[in-house]
DRENNUNU-243705 format. One record per residue (C-alpha): residue number from 1; x, y, z. Coordinates in Angstrom, 3 decimals. Layout:
<NUM <X Y Z>>,
...
// end
This chain:
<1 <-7.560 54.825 -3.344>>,
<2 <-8.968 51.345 -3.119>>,
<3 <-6.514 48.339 -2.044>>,
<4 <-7.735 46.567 -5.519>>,
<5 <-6.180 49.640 -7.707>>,
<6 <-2.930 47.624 -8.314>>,
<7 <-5.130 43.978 -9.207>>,
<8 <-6.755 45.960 -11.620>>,
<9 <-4.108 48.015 -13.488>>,
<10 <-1.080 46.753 -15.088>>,
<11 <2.542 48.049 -15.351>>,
<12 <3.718 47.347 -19.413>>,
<13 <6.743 45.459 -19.578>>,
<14 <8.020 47.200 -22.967>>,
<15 <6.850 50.235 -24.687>>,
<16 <5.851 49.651 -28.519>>,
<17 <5.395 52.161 -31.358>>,
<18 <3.952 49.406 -34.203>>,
<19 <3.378 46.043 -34.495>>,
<20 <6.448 43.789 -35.097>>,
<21 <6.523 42.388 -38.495>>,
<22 <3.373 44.161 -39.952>>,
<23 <3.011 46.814 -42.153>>,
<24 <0.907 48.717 -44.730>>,
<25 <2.189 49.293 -48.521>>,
<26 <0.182 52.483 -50.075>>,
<27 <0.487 52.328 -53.854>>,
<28 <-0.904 54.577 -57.054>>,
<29 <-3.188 52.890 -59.372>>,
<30 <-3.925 53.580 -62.709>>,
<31 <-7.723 52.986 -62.481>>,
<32 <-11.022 52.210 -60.315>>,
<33 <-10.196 48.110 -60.109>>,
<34 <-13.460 45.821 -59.836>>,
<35 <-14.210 44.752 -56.542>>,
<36 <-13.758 41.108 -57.475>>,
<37 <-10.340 41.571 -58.499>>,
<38 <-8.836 43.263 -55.936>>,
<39 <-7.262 39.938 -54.174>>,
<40 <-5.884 38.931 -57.127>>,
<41 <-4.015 42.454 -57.244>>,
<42 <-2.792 41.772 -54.176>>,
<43 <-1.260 38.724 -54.920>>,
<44 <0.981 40.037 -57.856>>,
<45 <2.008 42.788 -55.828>>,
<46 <2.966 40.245 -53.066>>,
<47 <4.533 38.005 -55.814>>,
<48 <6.450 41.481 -57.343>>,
<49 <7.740 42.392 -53.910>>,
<50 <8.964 39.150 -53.280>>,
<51 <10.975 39.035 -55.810>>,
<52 <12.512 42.005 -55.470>>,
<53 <13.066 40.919 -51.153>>,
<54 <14.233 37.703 -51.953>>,
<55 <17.559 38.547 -52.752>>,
<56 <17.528 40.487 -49.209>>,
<57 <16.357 36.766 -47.318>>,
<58 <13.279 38.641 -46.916>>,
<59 <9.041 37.811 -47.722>>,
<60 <5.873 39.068 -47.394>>,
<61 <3.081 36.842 -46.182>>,
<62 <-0.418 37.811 -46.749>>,
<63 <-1.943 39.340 -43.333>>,
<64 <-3.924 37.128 -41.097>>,
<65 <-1.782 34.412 -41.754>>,
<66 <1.438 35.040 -40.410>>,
<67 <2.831 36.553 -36.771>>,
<68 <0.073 37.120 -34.246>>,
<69 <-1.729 34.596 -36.102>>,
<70 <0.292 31.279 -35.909>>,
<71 <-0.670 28.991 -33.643>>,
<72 <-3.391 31.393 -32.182>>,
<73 <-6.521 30.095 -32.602>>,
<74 <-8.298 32.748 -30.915>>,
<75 <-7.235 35.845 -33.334>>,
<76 <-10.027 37.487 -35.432>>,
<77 <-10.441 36.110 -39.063>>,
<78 <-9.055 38.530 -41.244>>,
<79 <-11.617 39.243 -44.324>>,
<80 <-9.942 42.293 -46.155>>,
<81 <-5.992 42.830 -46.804>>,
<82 <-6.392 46.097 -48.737>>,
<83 <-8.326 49.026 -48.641>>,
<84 <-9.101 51.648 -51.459>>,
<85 <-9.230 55.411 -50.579>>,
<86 <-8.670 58.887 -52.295>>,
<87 <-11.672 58.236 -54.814>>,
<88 <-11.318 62.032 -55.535>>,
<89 <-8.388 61.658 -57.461>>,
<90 <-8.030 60.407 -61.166>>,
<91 <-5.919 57.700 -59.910>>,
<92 <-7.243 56.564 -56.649>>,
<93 <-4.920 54.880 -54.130>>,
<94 <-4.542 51.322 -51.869>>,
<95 <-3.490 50.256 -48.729>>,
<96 <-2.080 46.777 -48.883>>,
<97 <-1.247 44.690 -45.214>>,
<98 <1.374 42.340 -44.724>>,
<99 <3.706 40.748 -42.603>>,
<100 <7.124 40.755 -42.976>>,
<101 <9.486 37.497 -42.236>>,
<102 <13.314 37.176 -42.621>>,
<103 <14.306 33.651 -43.728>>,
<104 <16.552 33.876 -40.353>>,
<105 <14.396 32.617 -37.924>>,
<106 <16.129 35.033 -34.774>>,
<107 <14.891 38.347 -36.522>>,
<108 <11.787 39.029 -34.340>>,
<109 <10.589 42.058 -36.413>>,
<110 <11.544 42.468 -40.254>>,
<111 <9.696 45.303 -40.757>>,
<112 <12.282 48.022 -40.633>>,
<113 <14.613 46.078 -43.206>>,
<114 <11.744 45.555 -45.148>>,
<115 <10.863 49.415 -45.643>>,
<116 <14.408 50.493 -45.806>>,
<117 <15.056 48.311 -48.830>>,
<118 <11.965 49.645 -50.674>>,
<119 <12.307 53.138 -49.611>>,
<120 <15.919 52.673 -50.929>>,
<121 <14.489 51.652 -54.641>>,
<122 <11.563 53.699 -55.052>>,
<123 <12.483 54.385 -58.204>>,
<124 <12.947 51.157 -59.538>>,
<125 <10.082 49.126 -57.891>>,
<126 <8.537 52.030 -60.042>>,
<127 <9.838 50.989 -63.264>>,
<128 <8.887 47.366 -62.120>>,
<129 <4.873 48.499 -62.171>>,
<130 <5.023 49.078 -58.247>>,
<131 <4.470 52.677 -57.544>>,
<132 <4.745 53.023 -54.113>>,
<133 <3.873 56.198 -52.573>>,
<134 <4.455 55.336 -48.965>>,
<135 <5.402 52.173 -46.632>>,
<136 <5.009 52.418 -42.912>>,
<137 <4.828 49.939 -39.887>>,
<138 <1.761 48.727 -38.541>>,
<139 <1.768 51.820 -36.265>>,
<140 <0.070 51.507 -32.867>>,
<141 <-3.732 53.707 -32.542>>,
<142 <-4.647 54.415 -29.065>>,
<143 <-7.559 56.167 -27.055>>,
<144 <-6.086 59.526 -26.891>>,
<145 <0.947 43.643 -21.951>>,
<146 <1.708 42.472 -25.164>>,
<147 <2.159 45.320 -26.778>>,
<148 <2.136 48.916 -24.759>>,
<149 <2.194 52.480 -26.439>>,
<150 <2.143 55.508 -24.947>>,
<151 <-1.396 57.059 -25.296>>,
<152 <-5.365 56.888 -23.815>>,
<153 <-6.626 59.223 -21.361>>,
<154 <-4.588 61.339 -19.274>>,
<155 <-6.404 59.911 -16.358>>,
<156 <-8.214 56.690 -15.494>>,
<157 <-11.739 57.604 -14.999>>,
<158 <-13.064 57.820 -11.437>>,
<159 <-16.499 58.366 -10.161>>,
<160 <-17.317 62.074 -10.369>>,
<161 <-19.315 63.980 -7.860>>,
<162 <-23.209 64.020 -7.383>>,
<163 <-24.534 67.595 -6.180>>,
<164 <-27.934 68.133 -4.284>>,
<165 <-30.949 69.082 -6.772>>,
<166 <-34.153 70.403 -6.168>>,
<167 <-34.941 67.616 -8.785>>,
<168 <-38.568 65.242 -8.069>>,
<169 <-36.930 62.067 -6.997>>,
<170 <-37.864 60.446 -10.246>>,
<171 <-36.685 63.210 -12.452>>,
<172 <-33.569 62.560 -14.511>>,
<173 <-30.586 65.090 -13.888>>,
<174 <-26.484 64.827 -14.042>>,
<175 <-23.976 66.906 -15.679>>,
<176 <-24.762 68.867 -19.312>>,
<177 <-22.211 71.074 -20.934>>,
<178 <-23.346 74.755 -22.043>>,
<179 <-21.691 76.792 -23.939>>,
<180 <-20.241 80.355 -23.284>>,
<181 <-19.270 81.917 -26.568>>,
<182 <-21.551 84.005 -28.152>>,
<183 <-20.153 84.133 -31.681>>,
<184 <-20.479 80.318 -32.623>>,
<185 <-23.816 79.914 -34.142>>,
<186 <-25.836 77.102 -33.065>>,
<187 <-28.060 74.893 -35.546>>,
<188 <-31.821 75.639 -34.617>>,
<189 <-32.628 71.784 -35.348>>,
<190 <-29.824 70.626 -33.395>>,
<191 <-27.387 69.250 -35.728>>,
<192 <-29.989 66.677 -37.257>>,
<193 <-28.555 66.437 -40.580>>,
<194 <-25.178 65.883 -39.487>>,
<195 <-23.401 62.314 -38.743>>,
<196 <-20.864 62.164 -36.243>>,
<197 <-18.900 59.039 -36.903>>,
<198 <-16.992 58.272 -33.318>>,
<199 <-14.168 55.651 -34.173>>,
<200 <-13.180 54.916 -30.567>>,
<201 <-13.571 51.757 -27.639>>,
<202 <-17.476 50.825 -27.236>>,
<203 <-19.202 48.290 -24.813>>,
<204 <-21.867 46.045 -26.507>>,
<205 <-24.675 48.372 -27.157>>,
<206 <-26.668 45.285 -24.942>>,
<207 <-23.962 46.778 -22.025>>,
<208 <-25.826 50.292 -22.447>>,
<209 <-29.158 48.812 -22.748>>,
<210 <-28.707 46.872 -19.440>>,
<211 <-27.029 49.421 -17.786>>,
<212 <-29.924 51.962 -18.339>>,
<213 <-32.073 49.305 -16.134>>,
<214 <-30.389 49.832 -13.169>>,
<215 <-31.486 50.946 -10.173>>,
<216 <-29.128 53.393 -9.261>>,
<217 <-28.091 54.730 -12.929>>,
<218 <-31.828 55.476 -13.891>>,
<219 <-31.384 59.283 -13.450>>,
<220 <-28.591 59.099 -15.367>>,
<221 <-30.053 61.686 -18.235>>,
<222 <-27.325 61.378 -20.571>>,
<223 <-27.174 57.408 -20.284>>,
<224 <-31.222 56.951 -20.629>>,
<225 <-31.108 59.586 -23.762>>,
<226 <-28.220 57.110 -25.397>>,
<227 <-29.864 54.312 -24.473>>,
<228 <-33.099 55.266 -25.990>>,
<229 <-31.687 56.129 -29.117>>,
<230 <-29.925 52.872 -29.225>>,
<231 <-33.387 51.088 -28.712>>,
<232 <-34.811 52.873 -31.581>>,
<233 <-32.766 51.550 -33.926>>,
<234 <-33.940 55.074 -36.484>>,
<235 <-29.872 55.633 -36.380>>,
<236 <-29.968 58.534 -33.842>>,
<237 <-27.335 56.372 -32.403>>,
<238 <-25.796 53.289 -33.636>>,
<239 <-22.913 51.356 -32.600>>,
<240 <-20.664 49.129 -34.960>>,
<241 <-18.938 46.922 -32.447>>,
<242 <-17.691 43.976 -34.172>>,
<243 <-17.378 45.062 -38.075>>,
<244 <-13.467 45.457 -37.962>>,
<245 <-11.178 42.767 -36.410>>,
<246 <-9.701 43.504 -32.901>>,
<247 <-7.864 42.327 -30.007>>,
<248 <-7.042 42.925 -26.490>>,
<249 <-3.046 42.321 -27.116>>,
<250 <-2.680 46.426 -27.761>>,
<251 <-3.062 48.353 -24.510>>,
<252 <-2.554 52.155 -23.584>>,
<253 <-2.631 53.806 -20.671>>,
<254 <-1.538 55.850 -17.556>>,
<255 <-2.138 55.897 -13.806>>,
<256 <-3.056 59.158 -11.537>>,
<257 <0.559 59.818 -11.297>>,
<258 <1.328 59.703 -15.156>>,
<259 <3.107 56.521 -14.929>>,
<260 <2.460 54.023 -17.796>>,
<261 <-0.128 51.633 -16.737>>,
<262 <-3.442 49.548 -18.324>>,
<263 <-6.755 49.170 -17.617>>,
<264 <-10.085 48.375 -19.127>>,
<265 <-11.602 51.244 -21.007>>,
<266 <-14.413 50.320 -22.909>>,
<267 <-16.471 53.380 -22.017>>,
<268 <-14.075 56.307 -22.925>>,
<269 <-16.012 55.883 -26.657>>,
<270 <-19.057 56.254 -24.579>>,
<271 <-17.814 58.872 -22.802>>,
<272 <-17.109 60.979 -25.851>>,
<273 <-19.823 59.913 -27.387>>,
<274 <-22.340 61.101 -24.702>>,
<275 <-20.514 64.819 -24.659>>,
<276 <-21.269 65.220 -28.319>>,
<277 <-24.924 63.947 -27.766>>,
<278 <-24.927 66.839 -25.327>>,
<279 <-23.646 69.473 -27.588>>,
<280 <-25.448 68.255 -30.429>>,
<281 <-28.869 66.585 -29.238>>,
<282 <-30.324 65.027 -32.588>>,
<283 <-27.076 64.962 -34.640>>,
<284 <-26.755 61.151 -35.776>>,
<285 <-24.061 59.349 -34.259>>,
<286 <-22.758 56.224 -35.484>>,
<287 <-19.893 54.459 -32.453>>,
<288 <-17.249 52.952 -34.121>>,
<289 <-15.095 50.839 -32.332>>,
<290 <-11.833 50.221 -33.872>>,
<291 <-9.940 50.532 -30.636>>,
<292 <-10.071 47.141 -27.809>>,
<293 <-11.545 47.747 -24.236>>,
<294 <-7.635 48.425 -23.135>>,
<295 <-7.879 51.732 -25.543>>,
<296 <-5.676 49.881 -27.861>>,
<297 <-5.869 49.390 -31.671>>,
<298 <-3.390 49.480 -35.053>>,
<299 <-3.896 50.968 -38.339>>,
<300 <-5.405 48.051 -39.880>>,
<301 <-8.672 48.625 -38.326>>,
<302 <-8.365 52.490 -38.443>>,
<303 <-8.058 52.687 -42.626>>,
<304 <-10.747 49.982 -42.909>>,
<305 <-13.468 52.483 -41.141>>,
<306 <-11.889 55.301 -42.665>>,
<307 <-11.854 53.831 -46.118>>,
<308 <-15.613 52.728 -45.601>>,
<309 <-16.571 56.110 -44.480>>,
<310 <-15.325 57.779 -47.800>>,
<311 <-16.977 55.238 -49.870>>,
<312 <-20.340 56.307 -48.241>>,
<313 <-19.580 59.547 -48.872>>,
<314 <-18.591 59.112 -52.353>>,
<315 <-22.048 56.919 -53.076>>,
<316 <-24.299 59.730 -51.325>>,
<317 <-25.388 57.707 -48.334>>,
<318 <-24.135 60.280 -46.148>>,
<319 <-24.124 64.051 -46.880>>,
<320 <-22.991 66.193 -44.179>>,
<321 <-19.968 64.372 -42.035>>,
<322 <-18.390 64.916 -38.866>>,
<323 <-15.332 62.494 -38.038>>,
<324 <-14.289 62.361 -34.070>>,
<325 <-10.958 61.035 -33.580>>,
<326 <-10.102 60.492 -29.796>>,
<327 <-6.807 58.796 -30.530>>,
<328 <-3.290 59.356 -31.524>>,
<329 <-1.065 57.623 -33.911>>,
<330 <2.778 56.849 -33.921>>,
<331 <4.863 59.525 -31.544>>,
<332 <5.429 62.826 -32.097>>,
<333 <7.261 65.096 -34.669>>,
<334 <9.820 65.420 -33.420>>,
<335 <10.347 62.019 -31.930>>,
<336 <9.451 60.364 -34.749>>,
<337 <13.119 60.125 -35.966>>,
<338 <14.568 59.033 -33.089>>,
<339 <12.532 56.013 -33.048>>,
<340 <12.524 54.914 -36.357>>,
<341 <16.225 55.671 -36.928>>,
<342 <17.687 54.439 -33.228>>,
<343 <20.790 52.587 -33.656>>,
<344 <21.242 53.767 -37.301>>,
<345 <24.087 56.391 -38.623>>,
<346 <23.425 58.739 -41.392>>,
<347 <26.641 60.209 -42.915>>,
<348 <25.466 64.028 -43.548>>,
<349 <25.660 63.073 -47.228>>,
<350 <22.719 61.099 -46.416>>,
<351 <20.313 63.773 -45.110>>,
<352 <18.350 64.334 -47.973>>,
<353 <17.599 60.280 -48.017>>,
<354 <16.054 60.216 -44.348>>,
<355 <14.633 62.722 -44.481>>,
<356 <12.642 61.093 -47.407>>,
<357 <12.129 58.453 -45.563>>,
<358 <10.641 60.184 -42.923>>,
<359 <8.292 61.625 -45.128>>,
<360 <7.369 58.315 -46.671>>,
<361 <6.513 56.587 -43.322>>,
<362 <3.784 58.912 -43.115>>,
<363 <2.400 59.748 -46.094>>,
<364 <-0.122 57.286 -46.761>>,
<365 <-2.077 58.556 -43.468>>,
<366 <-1.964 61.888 -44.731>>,
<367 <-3.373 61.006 -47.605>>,
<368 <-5.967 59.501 -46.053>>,
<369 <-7.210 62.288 -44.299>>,
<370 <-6.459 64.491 -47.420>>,
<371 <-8.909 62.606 -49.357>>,
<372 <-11.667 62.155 -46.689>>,
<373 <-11.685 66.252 -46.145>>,
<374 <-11.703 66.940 -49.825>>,
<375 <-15.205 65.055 -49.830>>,
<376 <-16.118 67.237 -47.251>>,
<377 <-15.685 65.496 -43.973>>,
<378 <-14.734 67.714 -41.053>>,
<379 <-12.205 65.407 -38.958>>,
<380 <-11.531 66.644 -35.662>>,
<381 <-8.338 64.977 -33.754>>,
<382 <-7.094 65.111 -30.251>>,
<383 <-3.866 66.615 -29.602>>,
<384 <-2.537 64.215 -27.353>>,
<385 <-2.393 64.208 -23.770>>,
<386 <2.208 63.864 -23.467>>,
<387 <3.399 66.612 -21.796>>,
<388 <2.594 66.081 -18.336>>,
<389 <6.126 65.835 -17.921>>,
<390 <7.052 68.355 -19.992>>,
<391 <4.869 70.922 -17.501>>,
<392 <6.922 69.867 -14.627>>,
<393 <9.840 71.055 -15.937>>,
<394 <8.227 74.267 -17.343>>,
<395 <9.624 73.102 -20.767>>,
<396 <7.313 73.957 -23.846>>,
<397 <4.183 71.019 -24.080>>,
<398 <5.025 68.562 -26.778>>,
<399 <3.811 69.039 -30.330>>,
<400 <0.386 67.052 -31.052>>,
<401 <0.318 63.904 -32.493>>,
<402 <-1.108 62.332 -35.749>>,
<403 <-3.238 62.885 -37.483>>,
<404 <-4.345 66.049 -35.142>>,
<405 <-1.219 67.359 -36.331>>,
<406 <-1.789 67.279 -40.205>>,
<407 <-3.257 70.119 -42.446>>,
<408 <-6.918 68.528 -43.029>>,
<409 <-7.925 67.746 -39.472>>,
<410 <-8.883 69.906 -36.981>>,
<411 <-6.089 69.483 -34.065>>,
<412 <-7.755 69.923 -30.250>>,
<413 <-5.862 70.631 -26.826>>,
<414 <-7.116 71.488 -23.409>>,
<415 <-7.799 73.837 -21.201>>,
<416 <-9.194 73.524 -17.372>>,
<417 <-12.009 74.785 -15.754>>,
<418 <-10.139 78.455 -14.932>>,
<419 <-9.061 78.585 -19.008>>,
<420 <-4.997 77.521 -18.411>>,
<421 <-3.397 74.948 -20.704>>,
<422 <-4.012 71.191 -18.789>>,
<423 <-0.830 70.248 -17.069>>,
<424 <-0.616 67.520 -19.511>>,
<425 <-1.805 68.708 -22.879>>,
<426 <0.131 68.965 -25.844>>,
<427 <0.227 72.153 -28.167>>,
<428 <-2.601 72.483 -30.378>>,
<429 <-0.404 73.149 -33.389>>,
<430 <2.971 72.961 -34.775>>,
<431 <3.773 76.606 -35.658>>,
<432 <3.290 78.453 -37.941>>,
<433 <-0.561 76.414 -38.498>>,
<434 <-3.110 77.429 -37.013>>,
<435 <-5.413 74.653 -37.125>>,
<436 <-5.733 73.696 -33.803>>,
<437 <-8.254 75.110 -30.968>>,
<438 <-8.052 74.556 -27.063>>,
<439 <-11.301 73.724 -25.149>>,
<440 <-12.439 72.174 -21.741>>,
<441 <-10.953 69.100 -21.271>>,
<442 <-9.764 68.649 -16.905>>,
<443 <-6.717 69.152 -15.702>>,
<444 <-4.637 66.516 -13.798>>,
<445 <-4.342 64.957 -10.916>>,
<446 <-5.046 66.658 -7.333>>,
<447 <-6.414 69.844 -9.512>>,
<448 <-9.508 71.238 -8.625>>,
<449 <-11.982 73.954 -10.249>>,
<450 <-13.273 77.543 -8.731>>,
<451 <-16.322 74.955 -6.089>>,
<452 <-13.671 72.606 -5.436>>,
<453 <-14.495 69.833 -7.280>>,
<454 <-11.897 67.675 -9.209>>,
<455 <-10.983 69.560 -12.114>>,
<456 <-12.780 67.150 -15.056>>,
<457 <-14.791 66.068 -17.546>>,
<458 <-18.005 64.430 -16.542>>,
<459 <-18.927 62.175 -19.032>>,
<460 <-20.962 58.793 -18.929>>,
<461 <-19.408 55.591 -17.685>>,
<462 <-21.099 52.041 -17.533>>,
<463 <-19.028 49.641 -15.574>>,
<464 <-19.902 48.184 -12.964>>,
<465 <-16.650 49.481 -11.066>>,
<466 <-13.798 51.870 -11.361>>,
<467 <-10.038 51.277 -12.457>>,
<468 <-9.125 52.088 -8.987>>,
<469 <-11.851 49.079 -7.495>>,
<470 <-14.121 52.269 -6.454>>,
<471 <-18.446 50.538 -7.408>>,
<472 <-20.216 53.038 -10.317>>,
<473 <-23.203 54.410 -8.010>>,
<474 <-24.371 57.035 -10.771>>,
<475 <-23.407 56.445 -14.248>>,
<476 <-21.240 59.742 -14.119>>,
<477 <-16.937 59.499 -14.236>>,
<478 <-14.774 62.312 -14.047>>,
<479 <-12.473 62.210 -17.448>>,
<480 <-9.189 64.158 -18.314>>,
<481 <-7.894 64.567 -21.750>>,
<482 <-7.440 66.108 -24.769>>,
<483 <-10.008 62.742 -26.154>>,
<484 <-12.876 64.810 -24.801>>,
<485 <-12.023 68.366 -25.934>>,
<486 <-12.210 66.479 -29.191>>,
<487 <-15.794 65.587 -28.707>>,
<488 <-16.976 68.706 -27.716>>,
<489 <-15.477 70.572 -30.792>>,
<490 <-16.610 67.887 -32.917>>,
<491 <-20.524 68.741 -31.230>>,
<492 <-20.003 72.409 -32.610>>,
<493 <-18.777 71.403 -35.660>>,
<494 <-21.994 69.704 -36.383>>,
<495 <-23.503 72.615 -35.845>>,
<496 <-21.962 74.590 -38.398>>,
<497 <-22.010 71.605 -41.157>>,
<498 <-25.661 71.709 -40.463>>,
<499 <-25.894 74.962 -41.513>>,
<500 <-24.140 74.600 -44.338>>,
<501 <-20.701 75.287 -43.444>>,
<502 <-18.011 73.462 -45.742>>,
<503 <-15.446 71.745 -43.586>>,
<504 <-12.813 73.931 -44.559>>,
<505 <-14.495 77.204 -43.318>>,
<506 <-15.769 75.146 -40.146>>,
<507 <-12.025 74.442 -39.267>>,
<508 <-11.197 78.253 -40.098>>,
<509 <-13.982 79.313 -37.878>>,
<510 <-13.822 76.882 -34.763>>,
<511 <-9.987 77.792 -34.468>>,
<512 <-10.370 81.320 -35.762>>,
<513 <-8.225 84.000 -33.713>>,
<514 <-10.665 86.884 -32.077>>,
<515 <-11.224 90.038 -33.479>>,
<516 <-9.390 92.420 -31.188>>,
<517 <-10.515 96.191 -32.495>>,
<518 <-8.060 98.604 -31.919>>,
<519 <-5.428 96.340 -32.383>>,
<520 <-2.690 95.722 -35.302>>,
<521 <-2.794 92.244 -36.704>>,
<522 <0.789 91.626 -35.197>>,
<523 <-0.533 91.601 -31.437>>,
<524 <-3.349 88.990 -32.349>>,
<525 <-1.488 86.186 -30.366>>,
<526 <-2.882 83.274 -29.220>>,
<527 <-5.554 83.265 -26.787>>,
<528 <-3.492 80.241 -25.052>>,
<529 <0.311 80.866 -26.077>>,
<530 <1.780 78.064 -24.952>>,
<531 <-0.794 75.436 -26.434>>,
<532 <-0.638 78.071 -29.766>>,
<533 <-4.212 77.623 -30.114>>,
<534 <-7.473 79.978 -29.164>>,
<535 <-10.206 78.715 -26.887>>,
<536 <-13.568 77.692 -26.822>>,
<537 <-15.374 78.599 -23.121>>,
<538 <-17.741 75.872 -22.571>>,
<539 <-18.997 74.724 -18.463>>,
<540 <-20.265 71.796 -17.148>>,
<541 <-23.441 72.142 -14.203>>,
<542 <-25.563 69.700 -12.235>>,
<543 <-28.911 69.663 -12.404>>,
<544 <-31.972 69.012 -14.827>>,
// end
């Protein structure tokens, strides 16, 4: 390990779950409202709140203008404070941003006040023309100092190994994944009528285009194929870098040891990106990058792609839809309540009331994703990569995260190279659903596969150097995490929306139990019991 691995990582002071004194209000409305009028909507519903939070010393301010924003000149304009979504519906829904300030200048964060006192009068704020349907934080996204959540790879990326090839010197090889069942059809045009939207990290697609020209990554088949179809500009593969507001205050992380730690990451979108070009070879892929180049995002940026991808949908633009999500949101199930209710007490008369509450914090994101798969989108979601712990301690892995975790996405664990659950993945579903599946996705630290070799991912990586100071000689990394079982599920996905598969029956079949003959439907258990998910056998090889 290089002597520059510390100068280049960074230890968080403070773990974070959402962004103090932001949050998102999802309401009902009665109709389709005009474009034009939609920040004048949002400025009686600020007015109506305040009223009702006055009396509590408390205000919202419009977002972009309040918090991160004072007296920092170098945070992103903010264009667009609410977002439309479930256009399925007879009465559609909005997501509305704010901050949230207590007249007492010594309350850091007002957001929890803020939500308890309107999750307390639902009802009324109701009768007052405000039907809310869910209020949550400004939860934290992140990639699978300011402000540190627990997420991103389960590994910082390190260079992976080069074999020997038979290869002409000038003849472009690396790693390509095949795969091993026999019972997933493939899409004889490759996937070509299928877009796989990647919301992820990115580099500048000028990055990939001047990476491509060096010398020693010019073999690099996977990086010379995405390059290429960048240069084309046909959409093959495009990258939206700077439509959605970020910055680098979020970060994510963890060392080789699991310990929480930061680091530049701007190619694990790449990465994934590159597997599903693999899997899929003339799908479309559009890069999204609503995460920073720490792996680090909120929820601001995530329902403004989100909510533009269902529009598209909705106006025709794009038919067949594949959504890779190689993040997580907000902990865990069941950890959830322990963070959002720390330091409260709820008399047992109470229960019913938190555990609305809990329910409301979350709802808005599952609606969401409900109204993005009943267009037809097939949204695939990593599981999480928590339980390295966990695995230790032979405890149980923990439970995925959001949104893998809800009903309309298609969760994704890992397995390693030999098919046994990744030291650190989480379960692929919360029992008794079964829409999760386990592929390849590494193992951790130290492990290595059936030759040897690290147990990883190989995927494509552009920087110049490593996290650990080690120089990029080939364009290859090794990766570990659930983030890139993710992408290659999402590459057989497109196959069967190609083919016509709905996304409902390409869920049912990509996490579909085997057909064991002989045996009663009871013993049909899951192929990997302690992730309760079944598998998908795919390899990686060197060569051509």
């Amino acid at each position: 390990m290089s002597r520059s691995y510390s100068e280049v990582m960074g230890a968080p002071n403070e773990l974070y779950h959402w962004i103090p004194g932001e949050l998102i209000i999802v309401m009902r409305l009665p109709r389709l409202p005009a474009e034009d009028t939609l920040d004048i909507f949002y400025e009686q519903v600020r007015e109506r709140l305040n009223a009702f939070l006055a009396q509590y010393q408390l205000a919202l301010e419009p977002y972009g203008t309040g918090g991160r924003w004072k007296g920092s000149p170098t945070m992103p304009p903010v264009r667009r404070r609410s977002f439309i979504f479930g256009l399925h519906r007879k009465q559609p829904l909005i997501a509305l941003c704010f901050h949230a300030r207590h007249m007492d200048p010594s309350v850091a964060d007002a957001t929890p006040m803020v939500l308890s006192y309107l999750q307390a009068r639902l009802d009324y704020l109701t009768q007052q023309g405000l039907p809310i349907v869910s209020a949550m934080p400004n939860w934290l996204v992140m990639a699978a100092p300011l402000y540190f959540g627990e997420g991103g790879p389960a590994l910082p990326p390190r260079p992976a190994p080069i074999l020997a090839s038979p290869a002409p010197t000038n003849a472009l090889v690396g790693w390509r994944t095949r795969l091993l069942e026999q019972d997933i059809p493939l899409d004889t045009r490759d996937a070509e009528d299928v877009l796989v939207a990647v919301l992820d990290t990115s580099p500048h697609p000028d990055r990939i285009l001047s990476a491509a020209t060096r010398l020693e990554l010019r073999r690099n088949w996977l990086l010379q194929k995405l390059a290429n179809d960048v240069r084309n500009e046909d959409g093959s593969f495009s990258i939206e870098y700077d439509r959605y507001p970020l910055t680098n205050e979020v970060r994510t992380g963890r060392d080789y040891y699991n310990e929480a730690r930061y680091y530049a990451m701007a190619d694990h979108g790449l990465a994934v990106a590159g597997l599903i070009r693999d899997i899929a070879p003339r799908a479309r892929m559009r890069l999204v990058r609503v995460l920073n180049d720490y792996g680090g995002g909120d929820l601001y940026a995530l329902f403004a792609a989100l909510c533009d991808l269902e529009r598209e949908m909705v106006a025709g633009s794009i038919r067949r839809l594949v959504i890779n999500l190689s993040l997580t949101i907000m902990p865990d199930v069941r950890r959830l309540p322990y963070v959002w209710l720390d330091q409260r007490q709820w008399p047992t008369s109470q229960l019913y009331g938190v555990m609305r509450i809990m329910e409301h914090i979350e709802a808005g994101l599952k609606l969401l994703f409900e109204g993005l798969h009943a267009h037809g989108a097939l949204i695939v979601a990593a599981a999480g990569n928590d339980s390295a712990a966990a695995t230790s301690q032979n405890f149980a892995p923990r439970p995925p995260r959001s949104p893998a975790r809800y009903d309309s996405v298609l969760s994704v664990s890992s397995v390693n190279s030999r098919y046994q659950a990744s030291a650190f993945a989480n379960a692929a579903n919360i029992a008794p659903a079964d829409t999760g599946v386990v592929t390849f996705g590494g193992d951790g630290y130290g492990a290595t596969d059936a030759n040897t070799l690290p147990d990883a991912v190989r995927g494509v990586y552009i920087a110049p150097t490593f996290s650990n100071g080690e120089p990029n000689d080939s364009g290859w990394a090794d990766w570990s995490g659930t983030s890139f079982s993710t992408a290659i599920v999402s590459g057989l996905g497109a196959h069967l929306m190609a083919q016509g598969w709905s996304a409902s029956n390409s869920m049912i079949r990509l996490a579909a139990r085997r057909e064991r003959r002989g045996e009663a439907a009871l013993s049909n258990e899951p192929e990997i019991p302690s992730l309760l998910g079944n598998m998908i056998r795919v390899q990686q090889r060197f060569g051509l």
